[in-house]
Steps between C-alpha positions, in 0.01 A plus 500: 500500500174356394196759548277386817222292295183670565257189574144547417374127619204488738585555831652717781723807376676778733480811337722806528558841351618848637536848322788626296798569677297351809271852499198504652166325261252554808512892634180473735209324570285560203826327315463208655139447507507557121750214531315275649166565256701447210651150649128405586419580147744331319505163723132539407560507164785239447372234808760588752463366849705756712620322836696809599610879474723773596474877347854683670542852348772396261416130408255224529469120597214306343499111578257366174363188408368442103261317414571567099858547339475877506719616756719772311198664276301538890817610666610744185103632464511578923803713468442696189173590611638613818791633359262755276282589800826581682632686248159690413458584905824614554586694171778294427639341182704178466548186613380422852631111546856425511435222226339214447338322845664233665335200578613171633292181465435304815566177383500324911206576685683512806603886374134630520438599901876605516445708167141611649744628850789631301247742269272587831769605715652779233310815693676310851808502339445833401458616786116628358296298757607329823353129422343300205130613433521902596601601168195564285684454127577110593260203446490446849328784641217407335509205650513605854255744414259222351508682202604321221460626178382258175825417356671419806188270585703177432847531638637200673529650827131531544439121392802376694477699848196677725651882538587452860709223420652696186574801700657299780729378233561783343591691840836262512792706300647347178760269659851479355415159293202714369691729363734300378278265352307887321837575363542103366180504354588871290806333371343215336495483109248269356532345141196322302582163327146321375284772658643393839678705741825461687764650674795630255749416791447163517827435715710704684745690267819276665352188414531590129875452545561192755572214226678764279870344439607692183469837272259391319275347769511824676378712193239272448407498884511930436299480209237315683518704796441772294176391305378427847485841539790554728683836418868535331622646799357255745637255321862656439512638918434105560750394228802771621474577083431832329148654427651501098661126532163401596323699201813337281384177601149547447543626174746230376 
């Protein structure tokens, strides 16, 4: 399967990464207030406008809008400078990240405030704080606290919503749809025709096979599918064919 284009376009980007073999990359406090100096630093440096945070002990959730096409060298320079502080601190040699980040380009606006609940409620779900705004590594206790620091200075929440408001919201659990709509939104693959950017799945993977009346037709239909971005075995479990027919096809 196609690897997950990394899109560096202006805009809104999720970003994700947790430690090898999902170990711990923040040990205490110190940790994480290094953390969050470095990420100050580098959206400095590189223009970032960060809109919202979350430091848990073995991963963090960043929610980052650029303002130049330099998402990956910001991202990459934030965790290897963190990465040799860590090391350094805690006498320890290797690699701290499980890879490369993840990041996932919010191409519908209508993600943002469900993307801003989803990251701000990881301590609740945690079970590390008892409601949005206690726990003091997410970009909303700063908020509450009427404490917000430079680079969060221009997040969307404070231009779109008074905190009383924002808290009210944020006070109602991630419904059902919210999640569901999270988990829709982390699934999406994006491709870049003309320096404009689109869904990969432009139709649902049956639809690729409704007009199909031959062999042929349906390898071409799979072949599509496929540069799409759907996977071999998606498209084989939909198909009732083998993982290897599919790859047959594809390669014939």
């Amino acid at each position: 399967m196609p690897r997950r284009l990394r899109i560096e376009s202006l805009g809104y980007h999720h970003i994700y990464n947790r430690g090898v073999a999902k170990s711990n990359v923040f040990e205490d406090d110190q940790d994480k207030a290094t953390f969050i100096e470095l990420m100050a630093s580098v959206a400095r440096e590189h223009k970032f406008n960060i809109h919202a945070f979350c430091l848990m002990d073995n991963h963090y959730h960043i929610l980052v809008q650029n303002t130049r096409e330099n998402l990956s060298s910001g991202v990459r320079q934030l965790s290897a400078q963190y990465a040799s502080y860590f090391n350094k601190r805690h006498e320890r040699v290797g690699h701290l990240w499980q890879g490369r980040f993840k990041s996932w380009y919010v191409l519908e606006p209508k993600y943002l405030f469900t993307l801003f609940k989803y990251i701000e409620n990881n301590p609740v779900k945690a079970k590390m704080s008892q409601k949005v705004g206690e726990y003091i590594y997410c970009s909303t206790y700063s908020i509450l606290k009427d404490a917000v620091p430079p680079f969060l200075q221009n997040s969307f929440v404070l231009r779109d919503y008074n905190t009383k408001e924002l808290f009210d919201l944020l006070t109602i659990p991630l419904s059902e749809t919210e999640r569901l709509s999270i988990d829709a939104f982390h699934q999406t693959k994006y491709k870049q025709e003309e320096g404009q950017i689109a869904p990969l799945h432009q139709e649902e993977l049956p639809h690729y096979f409704l007009h199909v009346k031959s062999k042929q037709e349906r390898n071409e239909a799979i072949k599509k599918a496929y540069e799409d971005g759907y996977s071999k075995s998606e498209v084989a479990r939909h198909l009732s064919l083998s993982v290897a027919g599919v790859s047959k096809i594809l390669k014939s």
